[in-house]
C-alpha positions in Angstrom: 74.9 52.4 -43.1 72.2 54.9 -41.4 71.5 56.9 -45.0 71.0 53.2 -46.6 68.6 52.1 -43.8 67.0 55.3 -44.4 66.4 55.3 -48.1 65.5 51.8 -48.3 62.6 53.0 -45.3 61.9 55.8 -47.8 61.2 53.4 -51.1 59.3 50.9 -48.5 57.1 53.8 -47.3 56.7 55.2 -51.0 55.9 51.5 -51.8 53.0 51.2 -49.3 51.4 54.4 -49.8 51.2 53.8 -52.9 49.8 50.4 -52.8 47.0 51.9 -50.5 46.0 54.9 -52.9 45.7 52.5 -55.8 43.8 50.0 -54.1 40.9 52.2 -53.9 40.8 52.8 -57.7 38.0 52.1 -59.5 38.1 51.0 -62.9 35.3 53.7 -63.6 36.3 57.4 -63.4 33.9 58.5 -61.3 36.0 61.8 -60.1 35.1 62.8 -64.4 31.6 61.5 -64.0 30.9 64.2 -61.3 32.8 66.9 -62.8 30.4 66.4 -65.9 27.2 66.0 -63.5 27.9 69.0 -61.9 28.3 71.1 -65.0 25.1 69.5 -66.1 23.0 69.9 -62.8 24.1 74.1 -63.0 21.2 74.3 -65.5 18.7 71.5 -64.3 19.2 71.4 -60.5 15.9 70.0 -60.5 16.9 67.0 -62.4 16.1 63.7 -60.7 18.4 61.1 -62.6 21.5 63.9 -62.6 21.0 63.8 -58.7 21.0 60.4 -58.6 24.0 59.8 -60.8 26.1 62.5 -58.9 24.9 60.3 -55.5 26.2 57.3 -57.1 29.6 58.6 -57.8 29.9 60.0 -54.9 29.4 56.7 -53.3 31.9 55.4 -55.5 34.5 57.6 -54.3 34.0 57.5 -50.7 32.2 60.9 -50.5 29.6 59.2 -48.1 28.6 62.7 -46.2 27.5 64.2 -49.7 25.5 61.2 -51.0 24.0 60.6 -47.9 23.0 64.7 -48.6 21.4 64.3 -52.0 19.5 60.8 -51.2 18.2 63.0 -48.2 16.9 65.2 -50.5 15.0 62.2 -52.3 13.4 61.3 -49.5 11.9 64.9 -49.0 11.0 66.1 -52.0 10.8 63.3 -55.1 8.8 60.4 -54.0 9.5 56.9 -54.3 7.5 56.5 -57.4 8.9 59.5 -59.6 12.1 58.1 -58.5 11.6 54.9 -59.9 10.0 56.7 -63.1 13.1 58.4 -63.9 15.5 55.8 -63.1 13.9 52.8 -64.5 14.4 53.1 -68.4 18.2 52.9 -67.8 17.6 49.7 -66.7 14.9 48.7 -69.0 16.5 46.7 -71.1 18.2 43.8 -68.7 17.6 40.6 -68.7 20.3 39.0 -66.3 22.3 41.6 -64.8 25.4 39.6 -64.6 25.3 39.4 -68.2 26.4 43.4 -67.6 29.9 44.8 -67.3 28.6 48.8 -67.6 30.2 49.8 -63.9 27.6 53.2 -63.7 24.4 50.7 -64.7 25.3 48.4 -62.3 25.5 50.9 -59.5 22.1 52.8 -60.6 20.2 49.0 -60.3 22.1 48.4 -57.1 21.2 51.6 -55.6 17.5 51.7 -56.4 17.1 48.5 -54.7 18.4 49.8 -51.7 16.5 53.1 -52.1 13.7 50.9 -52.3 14.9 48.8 -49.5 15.3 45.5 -51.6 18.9 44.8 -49.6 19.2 41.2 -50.6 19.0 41.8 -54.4 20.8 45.1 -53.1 23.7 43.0 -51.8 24.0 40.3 -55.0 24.4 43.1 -57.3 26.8 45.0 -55.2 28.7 41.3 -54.4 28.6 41.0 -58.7 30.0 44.5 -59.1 33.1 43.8 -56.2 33.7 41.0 -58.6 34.2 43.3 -62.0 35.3 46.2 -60.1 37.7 44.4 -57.6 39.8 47.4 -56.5 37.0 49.8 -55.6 36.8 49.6 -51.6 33.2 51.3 -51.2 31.9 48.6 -53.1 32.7 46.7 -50.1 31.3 48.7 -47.7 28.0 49.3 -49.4 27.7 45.4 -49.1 28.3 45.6 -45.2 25.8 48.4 -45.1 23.2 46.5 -46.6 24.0 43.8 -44.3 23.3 46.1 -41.5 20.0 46.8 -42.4 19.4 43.0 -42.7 21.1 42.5 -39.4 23.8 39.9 -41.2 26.3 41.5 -38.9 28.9 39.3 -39.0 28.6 39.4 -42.4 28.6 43.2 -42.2 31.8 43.2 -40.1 33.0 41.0 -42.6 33.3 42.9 -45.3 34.2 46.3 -43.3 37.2 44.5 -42.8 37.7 43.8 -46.2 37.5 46.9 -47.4 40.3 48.3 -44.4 42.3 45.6 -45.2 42.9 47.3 -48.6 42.7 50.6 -47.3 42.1 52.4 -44.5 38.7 54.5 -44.1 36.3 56.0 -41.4 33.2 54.7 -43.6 34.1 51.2 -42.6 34.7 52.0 -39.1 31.2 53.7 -38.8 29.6 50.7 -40.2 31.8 48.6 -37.7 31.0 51.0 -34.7 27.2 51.1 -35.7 27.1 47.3 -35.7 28.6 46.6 -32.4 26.6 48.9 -30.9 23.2 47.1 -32.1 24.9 43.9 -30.7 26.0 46.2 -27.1 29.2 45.9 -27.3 29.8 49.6 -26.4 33.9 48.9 -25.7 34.2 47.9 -29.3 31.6 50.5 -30.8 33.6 53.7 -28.7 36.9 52.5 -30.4 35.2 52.2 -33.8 33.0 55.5 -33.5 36.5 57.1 -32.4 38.2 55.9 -35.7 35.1 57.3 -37.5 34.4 60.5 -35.7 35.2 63.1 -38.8 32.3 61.0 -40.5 30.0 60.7 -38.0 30.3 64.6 -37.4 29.7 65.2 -40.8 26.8 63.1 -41.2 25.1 64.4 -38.2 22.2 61.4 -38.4 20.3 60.7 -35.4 21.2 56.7 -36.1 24.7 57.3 -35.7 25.0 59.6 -33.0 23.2 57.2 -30.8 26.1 55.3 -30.0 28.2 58.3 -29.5 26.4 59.4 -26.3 
């Protein structure tokens, strides 16, 4: 009776695990995109839209310490304008983005409006892409950091949560933490910040650390 209990809390365990690995999936294979971007980027380092296509996918797969890197880079070295230069004739040709279904587009438009700090358009495309791409969780959280920077933050917290109900992360926690600190609830924002620390360390940003100390 013990080894059946067992094995049937084996399959249950393999079960959810399982569940939570996949739920994360995108339905763009963003682990091949920067695989390619980094062999191309080896002879054009330089590159501006290579950069930014290797931040997006990055972003896409919960790499938040190393996009966060190469958009720090934009802001020191390739201004606004060249940015928008290079970027823009992807995007030349739409009329109605939700007339679009191409996942790495999307994400480039969605992006540059928050490079550019457009977060409401930021926040429908992202909202349009959650709805073509449901299984991608960082979707979700790029919505709630937009929010942020709007100050929704119930609306923030509100989509954090969605994302950790279909899988646990630290990104969401930071955003969570970072939000209940603006609002001073530093009880809520120490739990959150200490579900988030290995990401906070890593990003080592002034607006974070704030409510660590």
């Amino acid at each position: 009776m013990k080894k059946n209990i067992m094995i049937l809390f084996t399959i249950i365990l393999i079960i959810f695990v399982f569940s939570l690995n996949s739920a994360a999936e995108s339905n763009y294979n963003w682990e091949q995109l920067i695989k390619n971007t980094k062999i191309q980027l080896e002879t054009n380092k330089s590159d501006i839209v290579l950069n930014y296509t290797l931040a997006v996918a990055y972003a896409n797969t919960g790499e938040i310490t190393k996009c966060y890197n190469i958009i720090d880079v934009f802001g020191s070295s390739v201004s606004r304008k060249d940015f928008n230069t290079a970027v823009s004739p992807y995007l030349a040709d739409w009329q109605d983005y939700k007339n679009m279904n191409n996942l790495l587009l999307l994400n480039y438009a969605a992006f540059k409006k928050i490079i550019n700090k457009d977060y409401k358009n930021a926040i429908s495309m992202f909202k349009y892409i959650a709805q073509i791409d449901p299984d991608n969780i960082w979707t979700l959280n790029h919505i709630a950091a937009a929010l942020v920077e709007i100050k929704e933050y119930e609306q923030a917290i509100k989509y954090a949560n969605q994302a950790l109900s279909k899988q646990g992360n630290e990104y969401s926690h930071l955003i969570k933490g970072y939000v209940y600190y603006e609002q001073g609830n530093y009880v809520k924002t120490i739990f959150e910040a200490a579900r988030a620390r290995n990401l906070v360390k890593e990003l080592a940003d002034d607006e974070y650390q704030n409510f660590l100390e």
